[in-house]
N, C-alpha and C positions, 0 to 999 in steps of 0.2 A: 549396475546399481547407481540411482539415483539418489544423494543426500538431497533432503531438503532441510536448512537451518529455520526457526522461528516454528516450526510446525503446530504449535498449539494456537500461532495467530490466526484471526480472521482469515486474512491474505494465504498464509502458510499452508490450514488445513483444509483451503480449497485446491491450492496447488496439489499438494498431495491424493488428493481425492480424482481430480483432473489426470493426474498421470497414472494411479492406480488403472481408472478405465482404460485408458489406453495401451497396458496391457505392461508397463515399465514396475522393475521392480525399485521399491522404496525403501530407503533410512531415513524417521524421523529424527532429527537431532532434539532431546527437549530436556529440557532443566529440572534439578532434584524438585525442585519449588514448584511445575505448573499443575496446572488446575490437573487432580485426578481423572474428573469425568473427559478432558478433553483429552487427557493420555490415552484413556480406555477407546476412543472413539477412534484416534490413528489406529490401534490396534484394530480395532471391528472391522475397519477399512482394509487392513490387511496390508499395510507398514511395518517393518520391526523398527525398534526404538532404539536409541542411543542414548544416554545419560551422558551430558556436560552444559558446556556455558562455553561461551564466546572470548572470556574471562581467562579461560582456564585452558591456556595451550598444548597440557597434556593430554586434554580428551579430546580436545578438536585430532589432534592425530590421529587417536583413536578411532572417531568419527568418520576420518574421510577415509582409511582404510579399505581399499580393493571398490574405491569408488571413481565412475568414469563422469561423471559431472554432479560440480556442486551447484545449488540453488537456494540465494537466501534473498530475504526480502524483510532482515528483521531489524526492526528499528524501536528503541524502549519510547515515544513517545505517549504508547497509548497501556505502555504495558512495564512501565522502569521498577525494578527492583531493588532492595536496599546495596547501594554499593554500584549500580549504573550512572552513567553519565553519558551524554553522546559523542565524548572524545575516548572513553574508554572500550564502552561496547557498541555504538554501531562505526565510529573508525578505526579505532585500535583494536578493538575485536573482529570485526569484519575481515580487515588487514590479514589479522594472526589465521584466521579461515581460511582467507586466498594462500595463503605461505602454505597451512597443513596438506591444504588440497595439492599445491602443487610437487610439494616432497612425497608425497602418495601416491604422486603418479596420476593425479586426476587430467582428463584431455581440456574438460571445457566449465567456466566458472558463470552461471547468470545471476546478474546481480539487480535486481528492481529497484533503480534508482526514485529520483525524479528531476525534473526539469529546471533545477535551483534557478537558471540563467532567467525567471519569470519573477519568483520572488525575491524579496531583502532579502542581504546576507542577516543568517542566524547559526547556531550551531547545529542543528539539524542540517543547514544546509552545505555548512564548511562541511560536515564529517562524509556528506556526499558523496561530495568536488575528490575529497582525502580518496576515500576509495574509488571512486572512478580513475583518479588520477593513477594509484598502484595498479593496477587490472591494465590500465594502456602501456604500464611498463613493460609488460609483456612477460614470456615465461609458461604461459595457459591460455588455452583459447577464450574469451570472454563475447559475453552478450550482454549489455547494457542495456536495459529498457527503461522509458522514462516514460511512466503514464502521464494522465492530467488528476485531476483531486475526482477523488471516488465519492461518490454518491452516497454510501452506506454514513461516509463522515460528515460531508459538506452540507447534504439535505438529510440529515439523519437528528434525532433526540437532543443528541452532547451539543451538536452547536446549533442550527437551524430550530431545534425547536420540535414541539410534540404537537403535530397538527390538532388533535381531538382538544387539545386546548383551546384552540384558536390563534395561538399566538406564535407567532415565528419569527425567526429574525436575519436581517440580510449584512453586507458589508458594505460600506460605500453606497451610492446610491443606486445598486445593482444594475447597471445596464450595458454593465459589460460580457459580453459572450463567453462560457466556460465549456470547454468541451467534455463535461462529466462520462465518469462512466465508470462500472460496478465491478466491484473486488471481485467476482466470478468472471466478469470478462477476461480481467488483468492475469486470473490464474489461466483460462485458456490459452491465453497468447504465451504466457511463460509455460506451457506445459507442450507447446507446441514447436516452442524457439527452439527443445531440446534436438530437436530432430530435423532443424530447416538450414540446409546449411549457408545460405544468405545473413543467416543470425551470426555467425561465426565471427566475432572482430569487428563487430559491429555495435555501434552506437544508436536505438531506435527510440524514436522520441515519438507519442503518436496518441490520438483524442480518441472520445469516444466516437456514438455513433452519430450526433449532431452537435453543434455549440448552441446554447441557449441563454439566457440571460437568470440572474438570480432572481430576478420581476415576475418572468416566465415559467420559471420554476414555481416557484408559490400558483400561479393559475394554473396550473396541470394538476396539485393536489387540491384547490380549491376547487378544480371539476370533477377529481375523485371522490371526494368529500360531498359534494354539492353544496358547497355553504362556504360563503365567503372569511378569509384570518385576517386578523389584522398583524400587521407589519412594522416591525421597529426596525429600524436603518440606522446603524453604527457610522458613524460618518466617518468620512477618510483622516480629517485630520484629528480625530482621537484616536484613528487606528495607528497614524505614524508618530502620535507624541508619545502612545504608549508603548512601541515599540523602541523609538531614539530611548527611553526612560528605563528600560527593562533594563533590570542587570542579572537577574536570575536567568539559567540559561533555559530554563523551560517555560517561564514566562517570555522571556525575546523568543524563543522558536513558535510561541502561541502566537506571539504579537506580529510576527512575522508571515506567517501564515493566513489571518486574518484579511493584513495589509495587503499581501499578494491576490488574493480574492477578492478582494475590493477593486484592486489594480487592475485585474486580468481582463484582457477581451482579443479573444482569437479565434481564427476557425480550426476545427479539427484536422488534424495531420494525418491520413489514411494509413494505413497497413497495405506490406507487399499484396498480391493473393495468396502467397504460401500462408497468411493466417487469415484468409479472410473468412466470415462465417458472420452471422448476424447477429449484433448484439442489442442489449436491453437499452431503451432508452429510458429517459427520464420520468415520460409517461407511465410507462409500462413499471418504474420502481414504485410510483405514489399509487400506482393502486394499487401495488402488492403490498407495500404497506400499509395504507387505510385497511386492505382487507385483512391485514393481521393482525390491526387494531379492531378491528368489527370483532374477530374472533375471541382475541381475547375479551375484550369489552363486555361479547357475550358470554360465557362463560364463567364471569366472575361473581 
């Protein structure tokens, strides 16, 4: 039995879906509070469900119960509830996880980090460092994986901008290389780590399937598109006055965030072969979303 924590996330309820094909059986862990239609959806999938919170150390017990690896990846940035914080529930709650898993008897815990050591410290990224740091205490076998910023976020709506507008927006004066790469690939690779035993006590940091520039990113949609966006550039140094400035912890984790994509420029860090398999590029996301824009568009 597989727990997967966070399971009505993005990230979550493709892991979940990822390991169902493969043949592993699943506990969604999900909260009184999440969306109905996405509970119902882990169910269609063919998940049984848990009820608790990360919060609430009585049902993480509960949870991990006659489970042989936990898997979380949930973090309240995109999704915080009244009474979240990211010192309460993605490190002291994550923490209280790693503890249930292991009085449970659990063999191996994967935790989908990120890469903190690229962006400014924020609280997002201390509460990390926090959990990474407990998992190397040791006690259960851990898989640490540290994607690079997924594509759904970084070139998506909330920040980048709604291409059919024309208007999109970058960080810094984008020309520095970001090795993107899509919340479906990141659940592959975790739905795969469960069974590679090189993952085992392992720390894997690792890009997608090229590095490109946020410059280059906009001309891949503007080919999708056929018609040129214009382009607003957040310059670096309002990204880092408003970051030094932030004192709210989800404004410094935004401002921090920002600044690190501004900052960034690297090439992609490969994967063993134990996971290798061909992933989406950046191309290949802007015209799946142009054309999911077309669709909707037309049908409205």
């Amino acid at each position: 039995m597989i727990l997967v924590a966070g399971a009505t996330g993005r990230l979550g309820s493709q892991i979940v879906r990822r390991l169902i094909e493969k043949g592993e059986e699943v506990r969604a862990l999900v909260r009184a509070t999440s969306d109905s239609s996405k509970i119902a959806a882990l169910r269609t999938l063919g998940a049984s469900l848990f009820t608790g919170n990360l919060r609430d150390t009585v049902s993480l017990q509960g949870a991990c119960n006659g489970v042989e690896t936990v898997i979380s990846g949930v973090s309240i940035i995109g999704t915080a509830q009244p009474g979240d914080s990211f010192e309460d529930t993605d490190a002291h709650g994550t923490i209280s996880l790693i503890e249930a898993a292991k009085k449970a008897g659990a063999k191996h815990f994967i935790f989908v980090s990120f890469d903190a050591s690229r962006f400014p410290d924020s609280p997002l990224m201390s509460a990390k460092k926090r959990v990474e740091e407990h998992l190397k205490e040791g006690g259960i076998d851990y898989t640490i994986l540290q994607p690079p910023p997924f594509m759904e976020s970084w070139l998506g709506p909330m920040i980048f901008g709604d291409p059919s507008s024309g208007q999109v927006k970058i960080f810094g004066k984008g020309e520095g290389h970001i090795p993107y790469i899509s919340s479906a690939d990141v659940a592959e690779i975790v739905s795969r780590a469960v069974r590679v035993p090189s993952a085992r006590n392992a720390t894997i940091t690792f890009g997608g399937p090229e590095a490109i520039t946020q410059r280059e990113a906009v001309r891949m949609f503007e080919e999708a598109m056929g018609k040129p966006l214009t382009v607003t550039a957040v310059p670096q140094e309002a990204l880092e006055a408003q970051w030094q400035t932030a004192v709210n912890p989800f404004e410094k984790t935004f401002a921090g965030l920002m600044l690190g994509i501004a900052r960034l420029d690297e090439q992609s860090q490969p994967l063993g072969e134990e996971f290798g398999f061909q992933m989406a590029t950046v191309r290949d996301f802007a015209r799946t979303a142009v054309h999911k824009e077309d669709v909707t568009g037309s049908g409205s």
